[in-house]
C-alpha positions in Angstrom: -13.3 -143.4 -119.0 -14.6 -141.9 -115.9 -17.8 -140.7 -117.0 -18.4 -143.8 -118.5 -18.1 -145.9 -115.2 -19.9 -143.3 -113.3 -23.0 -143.6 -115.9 -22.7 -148.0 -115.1 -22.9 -147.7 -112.0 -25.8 -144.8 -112.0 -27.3 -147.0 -114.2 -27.2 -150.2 -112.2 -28.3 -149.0 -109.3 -31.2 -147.2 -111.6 -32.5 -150.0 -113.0 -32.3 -152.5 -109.4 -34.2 -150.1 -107.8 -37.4 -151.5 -108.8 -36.5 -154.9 -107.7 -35.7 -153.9 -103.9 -38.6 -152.1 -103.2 -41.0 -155.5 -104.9 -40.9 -158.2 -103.0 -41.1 -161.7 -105.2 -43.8 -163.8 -105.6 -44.4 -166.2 -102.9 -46.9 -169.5 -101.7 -49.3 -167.9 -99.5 -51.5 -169.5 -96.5 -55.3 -169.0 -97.1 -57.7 -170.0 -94.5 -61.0 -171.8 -95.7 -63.0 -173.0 -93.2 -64.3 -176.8 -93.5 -67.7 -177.5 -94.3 -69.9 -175.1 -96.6 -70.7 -171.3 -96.8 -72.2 -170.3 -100.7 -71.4 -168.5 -102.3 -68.1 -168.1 -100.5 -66.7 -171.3 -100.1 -68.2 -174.6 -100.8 -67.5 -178.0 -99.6 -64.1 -180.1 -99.9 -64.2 -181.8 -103.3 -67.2 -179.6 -104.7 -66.7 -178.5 -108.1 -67.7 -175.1 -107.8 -65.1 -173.3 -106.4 -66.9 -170.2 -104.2 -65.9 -166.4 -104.3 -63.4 -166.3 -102.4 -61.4 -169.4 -104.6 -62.7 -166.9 -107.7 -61.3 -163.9 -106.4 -58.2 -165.2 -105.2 -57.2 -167.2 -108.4 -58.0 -163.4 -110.0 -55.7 -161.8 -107.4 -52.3 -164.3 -108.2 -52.8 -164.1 -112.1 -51.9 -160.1 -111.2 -49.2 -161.0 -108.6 -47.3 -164.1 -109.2 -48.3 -165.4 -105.8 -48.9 -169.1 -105.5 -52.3 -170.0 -102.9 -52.5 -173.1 -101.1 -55.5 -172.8 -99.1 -55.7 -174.2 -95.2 -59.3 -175.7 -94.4 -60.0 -176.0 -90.4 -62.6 -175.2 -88.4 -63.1 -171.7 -88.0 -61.5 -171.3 -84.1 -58.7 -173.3 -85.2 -57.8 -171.7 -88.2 -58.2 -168.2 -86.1 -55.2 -170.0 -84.1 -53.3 -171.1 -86.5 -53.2 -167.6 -88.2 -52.4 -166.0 -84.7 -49.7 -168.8 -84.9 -48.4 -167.1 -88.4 -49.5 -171.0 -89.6 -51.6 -169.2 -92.1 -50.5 -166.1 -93.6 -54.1 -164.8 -95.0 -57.5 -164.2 -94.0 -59.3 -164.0 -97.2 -62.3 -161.9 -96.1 -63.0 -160.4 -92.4 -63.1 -156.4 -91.4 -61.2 -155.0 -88.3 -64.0 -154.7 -86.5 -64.3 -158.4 -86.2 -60.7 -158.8 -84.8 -60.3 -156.4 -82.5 -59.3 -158.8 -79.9 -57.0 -160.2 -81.7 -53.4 -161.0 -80.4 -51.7 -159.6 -83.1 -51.2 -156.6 -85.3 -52.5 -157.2 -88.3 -52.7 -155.5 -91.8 -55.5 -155.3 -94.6 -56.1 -155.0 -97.7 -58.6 -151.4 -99.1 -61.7 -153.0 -99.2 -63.0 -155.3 -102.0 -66.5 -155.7 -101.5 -69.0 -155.2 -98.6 -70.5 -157.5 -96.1 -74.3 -157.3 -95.7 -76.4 -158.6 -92.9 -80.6 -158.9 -94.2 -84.2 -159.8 -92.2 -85.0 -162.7 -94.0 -88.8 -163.5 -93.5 -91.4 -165.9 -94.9 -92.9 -163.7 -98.3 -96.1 -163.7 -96.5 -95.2 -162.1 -93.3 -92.8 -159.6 -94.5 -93.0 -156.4 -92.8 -90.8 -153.6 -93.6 -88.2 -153.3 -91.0 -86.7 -149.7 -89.8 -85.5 -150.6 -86.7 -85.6 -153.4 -83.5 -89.2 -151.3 -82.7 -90.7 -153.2 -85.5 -90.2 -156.6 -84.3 -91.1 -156.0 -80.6 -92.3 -159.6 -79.9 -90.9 -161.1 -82.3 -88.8 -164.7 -82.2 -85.9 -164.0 -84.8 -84.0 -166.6 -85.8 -80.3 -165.8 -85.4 -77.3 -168.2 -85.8 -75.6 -169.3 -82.1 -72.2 -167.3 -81.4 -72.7 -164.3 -83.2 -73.3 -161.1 -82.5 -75.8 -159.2 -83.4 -75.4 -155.6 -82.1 -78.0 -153.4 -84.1 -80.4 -156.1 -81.6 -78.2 -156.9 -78.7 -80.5 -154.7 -76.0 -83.9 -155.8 -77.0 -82.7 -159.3 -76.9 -80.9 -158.9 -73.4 -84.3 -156.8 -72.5 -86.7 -159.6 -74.2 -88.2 -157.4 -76.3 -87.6 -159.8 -79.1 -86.8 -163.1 -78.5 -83.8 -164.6 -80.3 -83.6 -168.0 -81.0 -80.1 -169.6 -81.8 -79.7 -172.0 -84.2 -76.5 -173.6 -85.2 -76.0 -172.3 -88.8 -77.8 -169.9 -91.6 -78.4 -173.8 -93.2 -80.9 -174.1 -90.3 -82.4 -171.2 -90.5 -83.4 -171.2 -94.1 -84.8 -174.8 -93.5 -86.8 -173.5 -90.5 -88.9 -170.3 -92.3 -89.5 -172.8 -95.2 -91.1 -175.3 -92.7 -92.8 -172.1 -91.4 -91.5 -172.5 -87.5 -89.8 -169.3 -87.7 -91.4 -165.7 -89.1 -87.9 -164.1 -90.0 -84.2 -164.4 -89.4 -81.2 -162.2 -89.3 -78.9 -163.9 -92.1 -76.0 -163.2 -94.3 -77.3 -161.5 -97.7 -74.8 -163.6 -100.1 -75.9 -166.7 -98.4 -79.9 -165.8 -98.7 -79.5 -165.0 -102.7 -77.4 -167.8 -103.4 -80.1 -170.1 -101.6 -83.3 -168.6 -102.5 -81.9 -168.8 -106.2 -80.6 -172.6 -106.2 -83.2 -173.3 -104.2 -86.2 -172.0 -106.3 -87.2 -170.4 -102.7 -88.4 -166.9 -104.9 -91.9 -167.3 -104.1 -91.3 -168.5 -100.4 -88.7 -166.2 -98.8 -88.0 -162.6 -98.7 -85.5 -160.3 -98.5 -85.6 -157.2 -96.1 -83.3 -154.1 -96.1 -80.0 -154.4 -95.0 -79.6 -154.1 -91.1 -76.2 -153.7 -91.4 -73.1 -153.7 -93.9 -69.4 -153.5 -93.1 -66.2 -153.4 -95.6 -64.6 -156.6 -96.3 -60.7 -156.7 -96.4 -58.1 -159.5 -96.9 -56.2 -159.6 -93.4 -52.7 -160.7 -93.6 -50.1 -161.8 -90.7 -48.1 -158.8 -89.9 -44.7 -161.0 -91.1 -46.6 -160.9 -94.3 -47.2 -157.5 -94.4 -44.6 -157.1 -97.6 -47.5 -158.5 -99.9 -50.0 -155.8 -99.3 -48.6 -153.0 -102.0 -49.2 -156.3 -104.9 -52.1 -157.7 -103.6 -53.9 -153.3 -103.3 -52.4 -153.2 -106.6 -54.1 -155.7 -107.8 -57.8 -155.4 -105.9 -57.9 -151.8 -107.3 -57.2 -152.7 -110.8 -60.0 -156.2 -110.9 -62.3 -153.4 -109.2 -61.8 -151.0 -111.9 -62.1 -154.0 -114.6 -65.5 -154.9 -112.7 -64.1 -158.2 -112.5 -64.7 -158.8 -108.7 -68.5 -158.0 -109.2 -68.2 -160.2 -112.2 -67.7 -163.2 -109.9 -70.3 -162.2 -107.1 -73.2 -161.7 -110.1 -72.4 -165.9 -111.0 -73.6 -166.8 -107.8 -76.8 -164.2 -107.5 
């Protein structure tokens, strides 16, 4: 008889292991920013859903986890998820949030971030560094930062000219007031596809390309084994470059 208890209670504690070291499934804060980014995120009320709403919905059918996603304007959402009002950031790299407030954790990386010259198809040149556009006026989008360019714009080597979004600049090299423009290269494909722009716009080499993780609020930090778990398995699958190649 005292085996036998001894085995039960080895036994019970065997078998609850599993369940103390997983936390359970949960309703997780995803920012989305308001207005429209393709082929990330697409207006309120669109039908199509984006990349991020594709990779996501991917992600919980592997983890259980419920999304309710949070749209705000993109310096209020960075509050709010300072805040621990929002719990994820779906997409971002440290490097962008280095001055952040809080410790946060990320995901391994799930795809990559690439920045592009985007110029007229007739005045492409090929592009090795800022030397080649000496005199240039590059289109760039207000607020960011550009650092592969940042001295020979301080030095006016090449002129940058702000404009409030990537929407703006794509409108402006079509109307042929701007040669080229430093742009997003998910955003260039997606338009220059939809658009029917193939003949009008070209694609230069990528200026520069960063990792893209899912950030989460360090009191959420408990959902980052599932959520790598998960990543690395839709990576393997080729599911998450299933999703980008819709929208390209």
């Amino acid at each position: 008889m005292k085996y036998s208890k001894n085995w039960l209670i080895t036994a019970i504690v065997f078998i609850a292991l599993p369940f103390t070291q997983t936390s359970p499934a949960e309703t997780l804060r995803v920012m989305l920013h308001t207005g429209s980014f393709p082929p990330y995120f697409f207006e309120e009320g669109d039908q199509r859903t984006g990349t991020i709403k594709d990779i996501f919905t991917a992600i919980s059918q592997e983890t259980g986890d419920s999304i309710e996603y949070v749209r705000v304007p993109f310096k209020r959402a960075l509050r709010l998820f300072e805040n621990g009002e929002i719990d994820i950031e779906p997409m971002t790299n440290p490097i962008w949030r280095q001055n952040s407030s809080i410790q946060s954790v990320y995901s391994i990386p799930f795809t990559a971030s690439e920045d592009v010259i985007i110029f007229q198809a007739d005045k492409y040149i090929a592009v090795h560094s800022g030397d080649d556009l000496l005199g240039k006026r590059l289109g760039v989008v207000q607020g960011y930062s550009y650092p592969a360019y940042q001295a020979y714009f301080a030095a006016g080597r090449i002129k940058a000219a702000p404009f409030h979004d990537e929407n703006k600049l794509i409108q402006l090299l079509i109307a042929k007031r701007l040669d080229q423009a430093l742009i997003n290269k998910d955003f260039a494909q997606y338009q220059i596809k939809n658009e029917n722009l193939t003949g009008q716009l070209k694609i230069g080499e990528p200026y520069s390309v960063l990792d893209m993780m899912i950030r989460f609020h360090p009191s959420k930090a408990h959902v980052l084994p599932r959520f790598n778990k998960a990543l690395k398995k839709l990576l393997k699958s080729g599911s998450i470059n299933n999703i980008y190649n819709r929208y390209r």
